[in-house]
Structure formats: C-alpha cells, structure tokens
C-alpha positions as CSV (number, residue, x, y, z in Angstrom):
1,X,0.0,0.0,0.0
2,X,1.0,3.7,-1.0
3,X,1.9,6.1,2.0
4,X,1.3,10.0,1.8
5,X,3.1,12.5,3.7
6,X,1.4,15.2,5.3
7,X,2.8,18.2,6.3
8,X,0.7,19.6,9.1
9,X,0.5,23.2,9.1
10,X,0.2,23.3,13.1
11,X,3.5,23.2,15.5
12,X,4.2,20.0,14.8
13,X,8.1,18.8,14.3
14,X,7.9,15.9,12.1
15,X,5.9,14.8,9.4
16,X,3.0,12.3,9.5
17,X,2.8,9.4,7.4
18,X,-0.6,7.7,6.3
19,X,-1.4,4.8,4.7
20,X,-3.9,5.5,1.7
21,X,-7.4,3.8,2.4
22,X,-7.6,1.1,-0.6
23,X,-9.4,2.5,-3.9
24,X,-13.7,2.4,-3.8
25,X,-15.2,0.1,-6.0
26,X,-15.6,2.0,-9.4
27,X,-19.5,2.2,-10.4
28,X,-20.6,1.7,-7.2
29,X,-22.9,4.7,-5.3
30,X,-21.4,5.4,-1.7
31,X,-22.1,7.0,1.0
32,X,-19.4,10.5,1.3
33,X,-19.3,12.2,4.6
34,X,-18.6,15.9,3.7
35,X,-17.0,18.0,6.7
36,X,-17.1,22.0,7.3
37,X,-14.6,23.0,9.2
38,X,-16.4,26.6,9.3
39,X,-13.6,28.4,7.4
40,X,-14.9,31.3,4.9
41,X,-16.0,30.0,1.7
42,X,-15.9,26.6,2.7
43,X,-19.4,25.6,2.2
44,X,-19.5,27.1,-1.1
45,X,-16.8,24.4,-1.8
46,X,-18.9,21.7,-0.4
47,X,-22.1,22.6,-1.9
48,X,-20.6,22.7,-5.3
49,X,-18.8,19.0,-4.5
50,X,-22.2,17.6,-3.0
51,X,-24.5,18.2,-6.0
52,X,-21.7,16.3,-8.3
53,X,-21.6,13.8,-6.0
54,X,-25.4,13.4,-6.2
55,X,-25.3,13.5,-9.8
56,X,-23.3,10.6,-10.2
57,X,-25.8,8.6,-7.8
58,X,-24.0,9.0,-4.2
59,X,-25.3,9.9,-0.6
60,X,-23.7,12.6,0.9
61,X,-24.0,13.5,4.8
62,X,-23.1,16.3,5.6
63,X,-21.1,17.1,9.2
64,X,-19.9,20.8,10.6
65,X,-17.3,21.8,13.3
66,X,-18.3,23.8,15.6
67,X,-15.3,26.4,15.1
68,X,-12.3,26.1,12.7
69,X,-9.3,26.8,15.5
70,X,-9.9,23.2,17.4
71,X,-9.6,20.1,16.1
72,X,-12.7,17.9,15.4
73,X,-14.0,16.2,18.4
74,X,-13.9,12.4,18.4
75,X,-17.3,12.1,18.3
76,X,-17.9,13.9,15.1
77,X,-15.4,11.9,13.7
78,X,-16.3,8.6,14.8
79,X,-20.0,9.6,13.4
80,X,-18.1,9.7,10.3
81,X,-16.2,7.0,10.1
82,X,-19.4,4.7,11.2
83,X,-21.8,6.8,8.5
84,X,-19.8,7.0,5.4
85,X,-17.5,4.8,3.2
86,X,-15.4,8.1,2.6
87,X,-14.9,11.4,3.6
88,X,-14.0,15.2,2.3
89,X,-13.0,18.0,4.6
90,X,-13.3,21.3,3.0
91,X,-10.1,23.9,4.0
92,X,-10.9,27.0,2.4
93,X,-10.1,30.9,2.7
C-alpha cells in the first residue's frame, strides 16, 4: 500500500505518514461524509462538491465543526467514520 506525507501546518516537528485507504469500487454509489470546518467559503466548496456527487448517484451526509481553530472532536469523527465509506474535509479561505 502507497503512504502520503502530510505536512501539518500546526507546530508539529515531524511529518505524519498515512497509509492511503484502498481504492472504492468503481461504479458503485457510496455513502461521502462531507466535513465544514467553518472556514470562509468553505461551504460554497462543499455545496458545489455535493451536488456532483449526487449526480453521479452518491449519498452525501453532511457534518460541521463547531469552530475552525480546534480540532474535530472524536465524536464527530467517529459519526463519520461509522456513517460513510469516505470522507471530504473542506479547508478553504
């Protein structure tokens, strides 16, 4: 499996390394969690992404932090991660 680096933009010393999630099924309508993380223009992003993604037959929940300078709380991203078979966070200025 494929690894990305991420470069967090916060204080952090090192970078992170992920492994990428396997591919989805091609053809195949899926349920896509779509997360606001309140920054401006964000949901303009995510309104746009939704009503492609419901064109081409997905689901889309969508979730909202409640402000852009925490993290998102572990129950919001559980939710997630029990809810949808991928996710989109929108980072926007």
């Amino acid at each position: 499996m494929k690894e990305l680096e991420i470069l967090d933009p916060t204080a952090e010393q090192e970078a992170t390394h992920w492994s990428l999630a396997a591919p989805l099924e091609a053809g195949r309508a899926i349920r896509v969690g779509l997360l606001d993380i309140t920054k401006p223009r964000g949901e303009l992003f995510l309104d746009e992404l939704e009503q492609r993604l419901v064109a081409h037959g997905h689901t889309v929940e969508r979730y909202r932090k409640v402000t852009m300078t925490r993290p998102a709380v572990d129950e919001l991203v559980g939710e997630m991660v029990r809810a949808c078979e991928a996710s989109v966070v929108a980072l926007a200025d």
